[in-house]
C-alpha positions in Angstrom: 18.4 -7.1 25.7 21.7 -5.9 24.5 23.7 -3.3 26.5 23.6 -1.3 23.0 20.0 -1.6 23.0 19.7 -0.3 26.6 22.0 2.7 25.7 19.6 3.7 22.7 16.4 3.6 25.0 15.5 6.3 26.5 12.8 7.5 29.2 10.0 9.7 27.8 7.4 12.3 29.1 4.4 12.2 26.5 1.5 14.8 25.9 -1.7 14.1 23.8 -2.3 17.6 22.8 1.2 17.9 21.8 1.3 14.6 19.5 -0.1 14.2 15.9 -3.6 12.2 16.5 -4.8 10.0 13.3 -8.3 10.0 11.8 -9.6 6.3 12.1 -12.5 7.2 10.3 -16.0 7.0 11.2 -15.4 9.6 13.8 -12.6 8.3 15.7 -9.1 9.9 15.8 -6.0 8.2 17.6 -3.2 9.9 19.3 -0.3 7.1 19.6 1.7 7.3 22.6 4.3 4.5 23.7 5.5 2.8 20.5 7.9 0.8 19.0 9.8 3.8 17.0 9.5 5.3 20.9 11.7 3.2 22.4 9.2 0.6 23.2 9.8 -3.8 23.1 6.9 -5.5 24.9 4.2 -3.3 24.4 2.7 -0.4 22.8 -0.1 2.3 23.5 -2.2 5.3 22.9 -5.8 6.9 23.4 -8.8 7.2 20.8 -11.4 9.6 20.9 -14.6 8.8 19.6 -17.2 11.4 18.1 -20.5 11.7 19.6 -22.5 8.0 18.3 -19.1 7.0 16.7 -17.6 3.3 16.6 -15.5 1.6 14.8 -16.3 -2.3 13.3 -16.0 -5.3 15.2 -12.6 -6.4 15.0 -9.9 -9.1 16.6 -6.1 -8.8 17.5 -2.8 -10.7 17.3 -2.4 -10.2 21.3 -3.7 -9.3 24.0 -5.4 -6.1 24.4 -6.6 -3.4 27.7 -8.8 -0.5 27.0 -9.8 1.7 29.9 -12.5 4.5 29.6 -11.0 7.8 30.0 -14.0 10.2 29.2 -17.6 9.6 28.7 -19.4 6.1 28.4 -19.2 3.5 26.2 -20.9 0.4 24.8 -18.6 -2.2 24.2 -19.1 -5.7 22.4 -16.5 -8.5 23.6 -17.7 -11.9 21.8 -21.3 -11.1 21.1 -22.1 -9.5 25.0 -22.6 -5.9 25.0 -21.2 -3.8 28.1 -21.9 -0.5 29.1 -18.3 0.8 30.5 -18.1 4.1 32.5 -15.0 6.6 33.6 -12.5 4.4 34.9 -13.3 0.8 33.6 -11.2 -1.2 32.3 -11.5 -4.2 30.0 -8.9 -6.9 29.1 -10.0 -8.3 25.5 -7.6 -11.8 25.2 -5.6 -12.2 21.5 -8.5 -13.2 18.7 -11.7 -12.1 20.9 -14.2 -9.9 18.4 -15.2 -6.8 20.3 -15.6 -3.1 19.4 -16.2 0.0 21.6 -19.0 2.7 20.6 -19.7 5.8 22.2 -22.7 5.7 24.0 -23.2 9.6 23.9 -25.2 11.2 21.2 -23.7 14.5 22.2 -20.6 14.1 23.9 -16.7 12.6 23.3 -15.5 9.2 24.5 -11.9 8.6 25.2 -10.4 5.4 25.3 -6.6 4.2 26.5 -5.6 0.8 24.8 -2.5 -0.9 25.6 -1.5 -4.1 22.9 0.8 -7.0 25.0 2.7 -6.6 21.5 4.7 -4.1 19.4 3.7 -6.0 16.0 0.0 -5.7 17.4 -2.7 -6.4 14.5 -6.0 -5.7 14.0 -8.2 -8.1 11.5 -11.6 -6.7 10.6 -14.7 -9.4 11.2 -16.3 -8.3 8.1 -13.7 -8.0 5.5 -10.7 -10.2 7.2 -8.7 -7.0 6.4 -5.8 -7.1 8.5 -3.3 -4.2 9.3 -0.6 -3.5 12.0 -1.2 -0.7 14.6 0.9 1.1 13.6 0.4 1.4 9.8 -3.4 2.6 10.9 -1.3 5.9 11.9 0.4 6.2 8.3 -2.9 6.6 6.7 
C-alpha cells in the first residue's frame, strides 16, 4: 500500500443502531459495517437480522465467507446439509459453496455477523444466476 493510501485510512468505532440498516427483503434487513468506502482493502463486513421464519435464497459467493450467530438460532444449508447453529457459532462457507441461513424461530429475531475475504464480494442467486456485489444490495 502506498504511504498516501495509509494517510487516507483511518481507524473507526462503529455502532449498529447508529448506522442505516438495508431491507434485503423477505424479512431480512442489513446493517453494513466495515466496508470498502470505510477505509477497508482485504475485507468487508456487517450484521443481518432476520424476521421471525425469515431467509433469504440459496445463494454462492466470489470469496470466501464467515457468518457467526449473534442472536437466536438458525438453520443453515451449506451444499445441500442443513445445520442447526446456535449463539456463538461460527461457519466458514469457502468461495462458490450454495448455502443460506434461516431463522429457526417462529417468534423471535436472528442476527448474523458475516465477514467476505473480499471488498468486490458477490453474491449469485442458485435459482435465477442473478448476481450483484455486496455492496450494491445496500443501494437498493
Amino acid at each position: 500500500m502506498a504511504t498516501g493510501e495509509q494517510e487516507m485510512r483511518q481507524p473507526l468505532v462503529l455502532v449498529p443502531a447508529e448506522i442505516r440498516s438495508y431491507e434485503r427483503g423477505g424479512g431480512a434487513r442489513t446493517i453494513p459495517l466495515v466496508t470498502k468506502e470505510g477505509g477497508a482493502s482485504c475485507f468487508i463486513n456487517g450484521m443481518t437480522v432476520f424476521a421471525p421464519d425469515a431467509s433469504i435464497p440459496l445463494h454462492i459467493h466470489s470469496c470466501d465467507e464467515s457468518v457467526t450467530i449473534l442472536e437466536g438460532q438458525a438453520m443453515a444449508e451449506i451444499d445441500g446439509v442443513f445445520h442447526t447453529l446456535d449463539h456463538g457459532t461460527t461457519t466458514f462457507i469457502p468461495a462458490g459453496i450454495p448455502h443460506r441461513f434461516v431463522n429457526a424461530s417462529h417468534t423471535q429475531d436472528m442476527t448474523i455477523l458475516w465477514i467476505y475475504a473480499s471488498v468486490d464480494a458477490t453474491r449469485t442467486i442458485v435459482a435465477t444466476g442473478t448476481t450483484r456485489s455486496i455492496i450494491d444490495e445496500h443501494n437498493l
